[in-house]
MARGUMAR-567003 format. One line per 4 residues: number of its first residue (from 1); their letters; for each residue x, y, z of C-alpha. Coordinates in Angstrom, 2 decimals. Each point is the difference from the previous one (the first is absolute). Layout:
<sites>
NUM	A	X,Y,Z  ...
</sites>
This chain:
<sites>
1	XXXX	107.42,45.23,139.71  0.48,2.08,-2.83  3.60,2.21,-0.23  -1.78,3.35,0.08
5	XXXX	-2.08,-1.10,2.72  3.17,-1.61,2.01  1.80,3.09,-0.81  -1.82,2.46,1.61
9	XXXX	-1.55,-1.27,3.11  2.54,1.18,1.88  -0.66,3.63,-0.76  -4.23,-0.80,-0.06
13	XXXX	-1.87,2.28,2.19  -0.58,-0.59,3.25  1.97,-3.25,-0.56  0.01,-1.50,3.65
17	XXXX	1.57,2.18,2.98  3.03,1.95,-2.08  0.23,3.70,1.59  3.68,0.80,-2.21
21	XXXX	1.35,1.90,2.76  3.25,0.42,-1.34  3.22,-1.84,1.77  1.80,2.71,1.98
25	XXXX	3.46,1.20,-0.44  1.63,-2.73,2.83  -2.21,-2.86,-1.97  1.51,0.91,-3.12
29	XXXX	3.63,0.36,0.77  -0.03,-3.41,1.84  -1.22,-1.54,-3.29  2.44,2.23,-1.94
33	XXXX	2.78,-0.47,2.44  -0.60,-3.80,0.37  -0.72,-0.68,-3.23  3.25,2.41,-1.08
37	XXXX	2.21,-2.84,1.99  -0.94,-2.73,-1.43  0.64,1.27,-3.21  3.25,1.42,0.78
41	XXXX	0.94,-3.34,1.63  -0.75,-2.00,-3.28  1.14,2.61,-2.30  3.57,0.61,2.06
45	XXXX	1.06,-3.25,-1.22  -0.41,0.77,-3.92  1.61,3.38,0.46  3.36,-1.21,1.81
49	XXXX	-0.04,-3.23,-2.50  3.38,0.41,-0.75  1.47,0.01,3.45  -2.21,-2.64,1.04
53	XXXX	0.97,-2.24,-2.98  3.55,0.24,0.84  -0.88,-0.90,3.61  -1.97,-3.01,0.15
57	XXXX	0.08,-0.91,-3.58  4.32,0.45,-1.31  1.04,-0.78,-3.08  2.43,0.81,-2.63
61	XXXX	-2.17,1.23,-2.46  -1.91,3.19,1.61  -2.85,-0.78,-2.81  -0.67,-3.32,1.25
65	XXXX	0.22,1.47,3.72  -2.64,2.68,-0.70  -2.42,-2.29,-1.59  0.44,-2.46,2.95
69	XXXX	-1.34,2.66,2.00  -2.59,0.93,-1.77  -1.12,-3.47,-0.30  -0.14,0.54,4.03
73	XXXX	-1.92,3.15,0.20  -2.42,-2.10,-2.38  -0.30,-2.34,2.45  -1.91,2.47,1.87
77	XXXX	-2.66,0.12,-2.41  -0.86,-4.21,0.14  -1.29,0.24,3.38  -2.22,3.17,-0.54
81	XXXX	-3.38,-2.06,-1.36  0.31,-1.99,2.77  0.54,2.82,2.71  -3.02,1.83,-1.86
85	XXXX	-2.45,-3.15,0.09  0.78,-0.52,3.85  0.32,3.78,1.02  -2.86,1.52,-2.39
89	XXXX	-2.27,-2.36,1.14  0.63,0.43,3.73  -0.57,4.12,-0.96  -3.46,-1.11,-1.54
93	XXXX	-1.07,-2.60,2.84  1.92,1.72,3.29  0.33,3.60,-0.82  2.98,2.59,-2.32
97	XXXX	1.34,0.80,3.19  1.35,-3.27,1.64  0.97,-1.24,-3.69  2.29,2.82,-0.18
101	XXXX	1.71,-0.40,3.13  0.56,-3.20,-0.96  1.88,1.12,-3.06  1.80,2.61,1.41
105	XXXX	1.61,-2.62,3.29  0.76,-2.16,-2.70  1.74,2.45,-2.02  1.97,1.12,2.79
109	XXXX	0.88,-3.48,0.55  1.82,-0.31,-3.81  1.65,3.53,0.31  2.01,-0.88,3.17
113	XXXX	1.21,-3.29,-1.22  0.75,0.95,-3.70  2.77,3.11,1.88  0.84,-2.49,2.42
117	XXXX	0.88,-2.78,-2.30  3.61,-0.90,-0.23  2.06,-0.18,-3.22  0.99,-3.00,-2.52
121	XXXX	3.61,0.50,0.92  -1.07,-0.13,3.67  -2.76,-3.07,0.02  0.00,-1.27,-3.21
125	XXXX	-3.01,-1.13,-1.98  -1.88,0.53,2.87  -0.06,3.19,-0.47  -2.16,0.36,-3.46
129	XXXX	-2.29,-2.71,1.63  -0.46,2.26,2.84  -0.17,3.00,-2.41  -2.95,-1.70,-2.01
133	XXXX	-1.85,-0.90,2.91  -0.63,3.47,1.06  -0.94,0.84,-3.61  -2.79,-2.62,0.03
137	XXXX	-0.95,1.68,3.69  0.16,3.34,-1.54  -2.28,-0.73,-3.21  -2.71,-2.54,2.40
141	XXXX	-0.10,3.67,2.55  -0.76,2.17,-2.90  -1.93,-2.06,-2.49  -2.10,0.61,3.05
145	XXXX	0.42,3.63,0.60  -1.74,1.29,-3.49  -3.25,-1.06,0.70  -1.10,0.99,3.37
149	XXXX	2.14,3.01,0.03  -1.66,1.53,-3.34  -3.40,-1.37,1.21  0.36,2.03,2.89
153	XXXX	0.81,3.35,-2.10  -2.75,-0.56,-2.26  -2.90,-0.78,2.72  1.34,2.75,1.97
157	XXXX	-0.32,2.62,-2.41  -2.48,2.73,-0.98  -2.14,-1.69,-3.54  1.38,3.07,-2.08
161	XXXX	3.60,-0.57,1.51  0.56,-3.57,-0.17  2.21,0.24,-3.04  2.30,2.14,1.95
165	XXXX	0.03,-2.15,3.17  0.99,-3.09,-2.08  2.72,1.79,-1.47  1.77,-0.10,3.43
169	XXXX	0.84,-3.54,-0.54  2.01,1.08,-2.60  1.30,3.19,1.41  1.21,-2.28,3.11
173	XXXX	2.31,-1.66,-2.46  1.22,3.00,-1.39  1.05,0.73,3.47  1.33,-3.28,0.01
177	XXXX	2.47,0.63,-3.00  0.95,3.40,1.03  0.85,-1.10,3.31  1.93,-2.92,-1.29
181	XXXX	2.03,2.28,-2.54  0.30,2.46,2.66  2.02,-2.83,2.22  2.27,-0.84,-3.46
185	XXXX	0.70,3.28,-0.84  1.59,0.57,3.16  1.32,-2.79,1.07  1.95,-0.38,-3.00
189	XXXX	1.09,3.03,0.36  0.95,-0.22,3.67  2.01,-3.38,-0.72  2.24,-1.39,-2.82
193	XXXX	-0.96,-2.73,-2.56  1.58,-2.76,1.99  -1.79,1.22,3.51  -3.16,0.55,-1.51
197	XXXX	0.24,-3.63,-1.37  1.08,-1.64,3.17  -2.72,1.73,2.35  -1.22,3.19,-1.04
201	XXXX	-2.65,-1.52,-2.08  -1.22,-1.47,3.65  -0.68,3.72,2.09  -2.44,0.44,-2.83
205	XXXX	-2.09,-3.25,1.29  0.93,0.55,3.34  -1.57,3.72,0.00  -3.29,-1.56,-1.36
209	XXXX	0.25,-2.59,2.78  0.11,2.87,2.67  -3.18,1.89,-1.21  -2.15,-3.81,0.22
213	XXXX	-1.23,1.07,3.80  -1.25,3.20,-0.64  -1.98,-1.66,-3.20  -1.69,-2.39,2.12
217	XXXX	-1.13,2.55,2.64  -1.57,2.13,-2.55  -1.92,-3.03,-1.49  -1.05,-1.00,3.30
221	XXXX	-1.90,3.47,0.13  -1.87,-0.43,-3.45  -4.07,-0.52,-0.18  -1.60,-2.93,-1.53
225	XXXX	-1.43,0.86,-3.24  -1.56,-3.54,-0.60  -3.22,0.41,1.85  -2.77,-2.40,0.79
229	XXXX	-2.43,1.72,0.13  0.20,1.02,-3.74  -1.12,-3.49,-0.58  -3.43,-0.63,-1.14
233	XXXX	-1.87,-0.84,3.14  -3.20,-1.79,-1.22  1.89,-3.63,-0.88  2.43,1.21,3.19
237	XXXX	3.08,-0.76,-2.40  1.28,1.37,-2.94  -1.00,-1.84,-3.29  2.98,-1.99,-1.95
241	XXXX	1.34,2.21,-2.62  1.64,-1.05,-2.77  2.64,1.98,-1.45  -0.10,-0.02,-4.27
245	XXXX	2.65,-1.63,-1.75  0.27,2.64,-2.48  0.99,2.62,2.70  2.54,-2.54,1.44
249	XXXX	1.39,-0.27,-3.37  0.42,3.74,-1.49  1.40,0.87,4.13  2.44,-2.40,-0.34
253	XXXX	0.97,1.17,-3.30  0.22,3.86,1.29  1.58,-0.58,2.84  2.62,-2.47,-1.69
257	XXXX	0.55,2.99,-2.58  0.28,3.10,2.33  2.30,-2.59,2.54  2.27,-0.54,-3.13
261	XXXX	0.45,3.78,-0.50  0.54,1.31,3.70  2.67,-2.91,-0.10  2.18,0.95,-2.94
265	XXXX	-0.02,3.55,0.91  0.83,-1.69,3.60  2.55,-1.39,-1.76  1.78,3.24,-1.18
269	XXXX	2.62,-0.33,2.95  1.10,-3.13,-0.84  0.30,0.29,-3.37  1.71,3.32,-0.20
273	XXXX	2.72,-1.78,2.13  0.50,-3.43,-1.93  -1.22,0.89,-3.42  1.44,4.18,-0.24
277	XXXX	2.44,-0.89,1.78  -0.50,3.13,2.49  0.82,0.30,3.77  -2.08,-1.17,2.88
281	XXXX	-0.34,3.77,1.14  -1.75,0.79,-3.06  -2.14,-2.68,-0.78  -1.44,0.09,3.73
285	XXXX	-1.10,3.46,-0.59  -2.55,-1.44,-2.79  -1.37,-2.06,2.63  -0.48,3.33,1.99
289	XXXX	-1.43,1.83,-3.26  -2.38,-2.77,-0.66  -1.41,-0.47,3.61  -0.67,3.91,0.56
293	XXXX	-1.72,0.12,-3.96  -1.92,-3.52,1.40  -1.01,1.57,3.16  -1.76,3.21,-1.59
297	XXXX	-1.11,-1.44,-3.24  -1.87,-2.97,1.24  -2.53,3.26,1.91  -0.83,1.43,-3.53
301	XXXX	-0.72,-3.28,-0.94  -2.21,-0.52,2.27  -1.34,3.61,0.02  -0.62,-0.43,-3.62
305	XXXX	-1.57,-3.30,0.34  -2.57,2.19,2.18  -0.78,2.62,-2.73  -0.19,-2.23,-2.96
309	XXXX	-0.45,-3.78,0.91  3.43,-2.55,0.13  -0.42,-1.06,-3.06  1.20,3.04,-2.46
313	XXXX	3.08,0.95,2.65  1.33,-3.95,-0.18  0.27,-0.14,-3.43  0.85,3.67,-1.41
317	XXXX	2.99,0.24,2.00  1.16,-3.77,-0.89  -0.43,0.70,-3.84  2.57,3.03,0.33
321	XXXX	2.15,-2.32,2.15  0.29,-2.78,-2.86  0.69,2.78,-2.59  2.70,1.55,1.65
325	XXXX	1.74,-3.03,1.90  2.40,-0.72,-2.89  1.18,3.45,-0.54  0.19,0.85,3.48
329	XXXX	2.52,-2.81,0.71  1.77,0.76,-3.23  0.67,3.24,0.87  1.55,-1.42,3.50
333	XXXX	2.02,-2.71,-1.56  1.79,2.75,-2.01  0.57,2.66,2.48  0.65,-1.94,3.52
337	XXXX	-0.20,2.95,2.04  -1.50,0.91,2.94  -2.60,2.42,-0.87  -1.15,-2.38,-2.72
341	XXXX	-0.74,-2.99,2.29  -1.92,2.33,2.33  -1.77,1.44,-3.13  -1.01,-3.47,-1.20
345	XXXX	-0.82,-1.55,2.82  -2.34,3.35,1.06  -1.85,-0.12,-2.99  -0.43,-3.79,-0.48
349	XXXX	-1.25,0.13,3.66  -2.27,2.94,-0.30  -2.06,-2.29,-2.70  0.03,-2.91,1.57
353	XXXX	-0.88,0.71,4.17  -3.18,2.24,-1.79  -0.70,-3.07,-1.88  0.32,-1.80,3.06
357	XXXX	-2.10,2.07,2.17  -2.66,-0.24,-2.02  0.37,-3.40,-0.20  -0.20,-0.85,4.16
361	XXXX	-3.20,2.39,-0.04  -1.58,-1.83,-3.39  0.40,-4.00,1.01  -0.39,0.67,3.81
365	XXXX	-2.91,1.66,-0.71  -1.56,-2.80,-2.09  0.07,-2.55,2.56  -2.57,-0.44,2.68
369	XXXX	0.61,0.53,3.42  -0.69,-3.39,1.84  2.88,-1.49,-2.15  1.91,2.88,-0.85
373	XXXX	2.52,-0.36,2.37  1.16,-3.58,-1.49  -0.76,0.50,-3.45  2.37,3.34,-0.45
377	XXXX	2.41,-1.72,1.58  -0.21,-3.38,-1.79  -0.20,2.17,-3.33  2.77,2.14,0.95
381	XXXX	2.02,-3.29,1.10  -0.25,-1.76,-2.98  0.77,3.23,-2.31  2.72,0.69,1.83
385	XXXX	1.60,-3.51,0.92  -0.68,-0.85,-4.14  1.02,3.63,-1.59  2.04,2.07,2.60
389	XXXX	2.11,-2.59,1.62  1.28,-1.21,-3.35  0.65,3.68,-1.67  3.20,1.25,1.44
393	XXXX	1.34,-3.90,-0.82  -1.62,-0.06,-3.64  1.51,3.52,-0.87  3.47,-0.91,1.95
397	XXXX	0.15,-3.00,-2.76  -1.58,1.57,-2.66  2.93,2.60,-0.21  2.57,-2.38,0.99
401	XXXX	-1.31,-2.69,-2.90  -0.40,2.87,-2.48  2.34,2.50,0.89  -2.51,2.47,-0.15
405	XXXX	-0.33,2.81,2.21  -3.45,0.94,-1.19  -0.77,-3.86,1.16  -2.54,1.63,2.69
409	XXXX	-1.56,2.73,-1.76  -1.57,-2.51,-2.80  -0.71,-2.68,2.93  -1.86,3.14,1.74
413	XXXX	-1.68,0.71,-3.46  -1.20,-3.48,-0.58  -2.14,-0.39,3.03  -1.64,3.25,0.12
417	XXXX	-1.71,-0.81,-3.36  -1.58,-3.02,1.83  -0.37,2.08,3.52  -2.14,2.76,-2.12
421	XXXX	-2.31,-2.86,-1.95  -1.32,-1.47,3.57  -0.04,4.01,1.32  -1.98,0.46,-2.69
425	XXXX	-2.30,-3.23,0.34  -0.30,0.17,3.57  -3.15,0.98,1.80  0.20,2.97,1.99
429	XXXX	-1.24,1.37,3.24  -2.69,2.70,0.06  2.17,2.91,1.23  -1.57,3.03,1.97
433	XXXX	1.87,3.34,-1.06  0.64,2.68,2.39  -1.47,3.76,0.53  0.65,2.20,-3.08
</sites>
């Protein structure tokens, strides 16, 4: 099947059964909300690295403790492909909604035992063992989560409003990262260095552990959006489809590029605390700025991916974002204040979550539906298991083995020149605009 052909079927029409009535505002939040959790669960653990690396992972040398824990969080990322492969499918063959229940139960699962897990002082090595365990449960639940979850926003929505749909995936993280700076901010303000080392870092995992029943009763009330009946009746079975390489290819290689960029800018907590030197209750606030510029600029992604096709919104905004990296965390390094971090980190994550909006609505979008569920997520796995589970380690090491502090920005630089080629090889979607 040819990729224009492939490309568009879902939007054909009269293509099988679809009706796009649009997903109501309880469907939405418990894909928001759920999906929100999951992400604040996984991204928790990068955030309070520093704590947790003097927890379950002492050492003399607080370098060598950091990168230990990075290492861990990782970990999370190795068991994502698989967790996408065994969960995407199971969205594809069973249904979105069971595969995300599944995801979210498991998730719960890892949060609980990663607060509940006791110290190296207290059990010994068994204690990083445990804490990598739950890592690996964490990345299997949501290498699995991507798929069905964005599948669901995308078959759910109006034609002319997919792009903006989509974009909830993203905005759901943003939520994520506010929430989790939110949590930093005050509990290291609430409690001293030495408290917020010893258990503080735990109420934040703890609160996400108490909101896991709620997220499962709103799941339980979300439609099916994976219908038979939009199956071609005349065989009685859908024909095999298979999906083009090139496609798999330039996804993986957007994805793996837009993964690397919300990750250093991720990053901008930790590395305001080991590498400016600056106090916890300023570098959590970055985490704050970033999720709340994440949340709302991953919607004009998508609404712009709506009015002018994904391709032009991925790759304008990453172009500005590799000029400007460099200088922006130039003029950081020199003035290591308060209002600078924020500054950076608003305008670095401004770029990239419209980038990355686009992005969800562009390779979602190019996939068809009887394998969509599997294939985002196995393409989202891989990009982000390969790209984004090594970037807060490679830039950690970069500017400990160079000494340079603008170690990230160039990283950051480097892979949006490849991100843009494959944005700008890559098939795209027909996209239906809106009333003007």
């Amino acid at each position: 099947m040819a990729d224009a052909e492939l490309l568009q079927q879902d939007n054909a029409p009269g293509a099988g059964a679809q009706t796009h009535t649009p997903p109501g505002p309880k469907q939405v939040g418990a894909i928001v909300v759920g999906n929100a959790l999951e992400f604040y669960d996984f991204l928790t653990f990068s955030f309070f690295a520093v704590q947790i690396g003097a927890t379950f992972f002492p050492s003399s040398n607080p370098t060598s403790s950091l990168l230990a824990t990075l290492a861990t969080f990782g970990a999370g990322f190795l068991t994502r492909p698989l967790g996408a492969f065994v969960i995407g499918r199971m969205g594809d063959k069973h249904g979105r909604k069971p595969a995300m229940l599944l995801t979210f139960g498991l998730m719960g699962v890892a949060i609980l035992g990663l607060s509940l897990t006791p110290s190296y002082a207290q059990i010994g090595i068994i204690a990083p063992v445990l804490v990598i365990g739950f890592r690996l449960l964490q990345g299997f639940a949501l290498g699995g989560e991507v798929g069905p979850s964005t599948a669901f926003l995308l078959e759910a929505a109006p034609p002319h409003q997919r792009g903006f749909y989509v974009s909830f995936q993203l905005m759901s993280q943003g939520i994520a990262v506010l929430a989790s700076g939110v949590a930093g901010v005050t509990l290291s303000n609430l409690l001293s260095p030495e408290d917020l080392t010893h258990w503080g870092w735990r109420v934040a995992f703890l609160i996400g552990a108490l909101i896991v029943p709620f997220g499962l009763i709103l799941r339980r009330s979300l439609s099916e959006t994976l219908h038979i009946e939009e199956q071609p009746a005349a065989t009685g079975a859908a024909p095999p489809q298979t999906l083009p390489v090139r496609v798999i290819v330039l996804s993986i290689a957007i994805m793996g590029a837009a993964t690397i960029c919300n990750y250093i800018v991720t990053y901008m907590s930790t590395y305001a605390q080991s590498v400016l030197s600056m106090p916890s209750t300023i570098a959590f606030g970055a985490t704050v700025t970033h999720g709340l510029i994440m949340a709302l600029f991953a919607m004009v992604g998508g609404l712009l991916a709506d009015r002018f096709g994904p391709r032009p919104v991925m790759i304008a905004p990453l172009v500005l974002l590799a000029i400007i990296a460099a200088p922006a965390f130039y003029f950081l390094e020199q003035t290591r204040t308060s209002t600078a971090l924020y500054g950076v980190v608003a305008l670095l994550g401004m770029l990239q979550s419209t980038a990355v909006g686009a992005c969800y609505a562009g390779v979602t979008g190019a996939l068809p539906k009887r394998s969509r569920s599997a294939a985002l997520a196995i393409i989202y796995a891989i990009a982000v298991s390969v790209f984004g589970g090594s970037a807060q380690f490679i830039v950690a090491w970069l500017t400990a083995l160079t000494q340079n502090p603008l170690a990230p920005a160039f990283y950051m630089s480097g892979v949006i020149v490849i991100g843009v080629a494959a944005m700008a090889a890559m098939p795209m979607p027909r996209h239906e605009r809106g009333a003007r």
